[in-house]
C-alpha positions in Angstrom: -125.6 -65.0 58.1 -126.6 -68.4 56.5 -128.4 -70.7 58.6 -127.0 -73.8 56.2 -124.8 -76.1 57.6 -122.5 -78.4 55.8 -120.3 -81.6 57.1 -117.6 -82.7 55.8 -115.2 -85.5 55.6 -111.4 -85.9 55.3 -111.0 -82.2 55.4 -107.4 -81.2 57.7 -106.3 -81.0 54.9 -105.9 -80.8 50.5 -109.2 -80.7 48.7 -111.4 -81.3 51.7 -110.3 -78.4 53.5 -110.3 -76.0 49.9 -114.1 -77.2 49.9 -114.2 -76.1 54.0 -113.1 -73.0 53.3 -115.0 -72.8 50.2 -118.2 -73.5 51.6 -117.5 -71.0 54.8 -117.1 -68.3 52.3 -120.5 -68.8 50.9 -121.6 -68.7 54.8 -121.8 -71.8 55.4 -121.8 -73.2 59.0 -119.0 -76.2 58.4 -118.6 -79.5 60.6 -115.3 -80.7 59.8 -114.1 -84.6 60.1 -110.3 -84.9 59.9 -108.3 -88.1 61.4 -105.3 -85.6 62.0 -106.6 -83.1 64.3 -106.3 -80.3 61.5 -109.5 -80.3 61.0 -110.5 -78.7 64.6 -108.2 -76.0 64.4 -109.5 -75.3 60.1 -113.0 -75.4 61.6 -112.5 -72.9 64.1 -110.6 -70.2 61.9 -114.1 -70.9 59.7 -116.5 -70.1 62.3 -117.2 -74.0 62.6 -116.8 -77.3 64.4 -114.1 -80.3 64.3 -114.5 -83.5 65.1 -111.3 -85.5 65.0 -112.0 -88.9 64.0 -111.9 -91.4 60.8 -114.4 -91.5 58.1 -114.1 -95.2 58.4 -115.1 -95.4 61.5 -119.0 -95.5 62.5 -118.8 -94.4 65.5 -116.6 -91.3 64.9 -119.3 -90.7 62.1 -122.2 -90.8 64.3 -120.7 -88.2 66.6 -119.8 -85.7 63.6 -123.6 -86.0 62.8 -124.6 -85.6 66.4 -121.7 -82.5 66.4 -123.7 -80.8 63.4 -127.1 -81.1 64.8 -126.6 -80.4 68.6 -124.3 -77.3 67.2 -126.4 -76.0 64.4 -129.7 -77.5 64.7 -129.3 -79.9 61.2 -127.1 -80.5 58.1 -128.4 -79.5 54.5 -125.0 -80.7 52.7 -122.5 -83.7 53.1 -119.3 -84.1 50.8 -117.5 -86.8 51.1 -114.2 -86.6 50.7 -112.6 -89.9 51.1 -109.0 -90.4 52.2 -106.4 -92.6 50.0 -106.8 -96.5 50.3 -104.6 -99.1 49.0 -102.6 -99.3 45.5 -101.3 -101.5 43.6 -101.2 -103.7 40.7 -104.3 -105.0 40.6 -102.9 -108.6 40.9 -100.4 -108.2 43.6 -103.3 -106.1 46.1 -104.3 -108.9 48.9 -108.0 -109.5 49.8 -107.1 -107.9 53.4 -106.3 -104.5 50.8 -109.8 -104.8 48.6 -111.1 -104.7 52.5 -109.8 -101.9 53.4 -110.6 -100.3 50.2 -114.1 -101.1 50.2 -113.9 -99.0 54.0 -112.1 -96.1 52.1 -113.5 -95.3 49.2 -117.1 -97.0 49.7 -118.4 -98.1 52.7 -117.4 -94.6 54.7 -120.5 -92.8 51.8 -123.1 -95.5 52.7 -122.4 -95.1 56.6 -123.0 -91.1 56.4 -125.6 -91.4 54.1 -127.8 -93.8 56.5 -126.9 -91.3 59.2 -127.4 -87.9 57.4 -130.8 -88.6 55.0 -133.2 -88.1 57.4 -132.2 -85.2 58.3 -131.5 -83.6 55.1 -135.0 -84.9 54.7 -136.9 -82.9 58.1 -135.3 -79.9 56.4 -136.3 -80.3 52.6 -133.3 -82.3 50.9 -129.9 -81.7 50.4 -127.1 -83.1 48.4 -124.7 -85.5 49.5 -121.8 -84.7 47.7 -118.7 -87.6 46.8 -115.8 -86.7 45.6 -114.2 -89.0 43.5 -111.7 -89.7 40.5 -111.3 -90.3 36.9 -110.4 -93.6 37.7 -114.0 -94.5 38.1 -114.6 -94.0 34.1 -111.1 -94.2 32.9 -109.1 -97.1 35.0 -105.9 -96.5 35.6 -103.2 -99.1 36.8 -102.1 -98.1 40.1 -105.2 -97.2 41.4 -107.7 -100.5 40.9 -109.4 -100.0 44.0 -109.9 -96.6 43.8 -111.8 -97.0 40.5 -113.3 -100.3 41.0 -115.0 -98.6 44.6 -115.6 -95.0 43.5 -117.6 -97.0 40.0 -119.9 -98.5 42.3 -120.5 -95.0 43.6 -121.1 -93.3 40.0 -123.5 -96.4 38.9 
């Protein structure tokens, strides 16, 4: 059994949870964040840990990092998998939208990243992993914020 632990975020359910369950099979020990609850029940069929809570949220993301180390000891690999913010034609999104955007598909990386380096760092590196969307290199109409926030991340 691996002694490699991975957290990640927005993962009840779709893609996050396919990496979850992706990342258990390669044994894996997975801390999963979900704001539905799924995420608990997905990370004990996996051998893991959920933490229900919002990856927009510091607070909720400073207890999924305490979960991994108190549980496993550490975290050697984060992915980010961000939940769905506002859309739009670009024009017609309010600033209170670009806000909430900049939560969603930005903000929620540079919150687990401050909390998560160091540790990746006492235990030799690791990746920090974003998923993200062809709108950040090829823009597409109904998703401005998506591409304009998940740009900044691929820069």
């Amino acid at each position: 059994m691996s002694d490699k632990v991975a957290v990640i975020t927005a993962a009840g359910s779709g893609m996050g949870a396919a990496i979850a369950r992706k990342l258990a099979e390669q044994e894996f020990k997975v801390v999963i964040l979900s704001s539905s609850g799924r995420g608990e029940a997905l990370a004990e069929e996996l051998g893991g840990v959920g933490v229900t809570g919002s990856n927009q949220n510091p607070e909720d993301l400073k207890r999924l990092v305490e979960t991994a180390v108190d549980s496993f000891g550490g975290i050697d690999v984060v992915v980010n998998s961000a939940g769905h913010g506002p859309k739009g034609q670009i024009l017609e999104i309010n600033d209170d939208d670009w806000h909430q955007a900049l939560d969603v598909y930005f903000l929620n990386v540079v919150r687990i990243a401050r909390l998560v380096t160091p540790i990746l760092q006492s235990r030799g590196g690791g990746p920090i992993i974003n998923i993200s969307t062809f709108a950040a290199f090829e823009p597409d109409p109904l998703f401005p914020t998506s591409g304009a926030f998940r740009a900044s991340l691929a820069a």
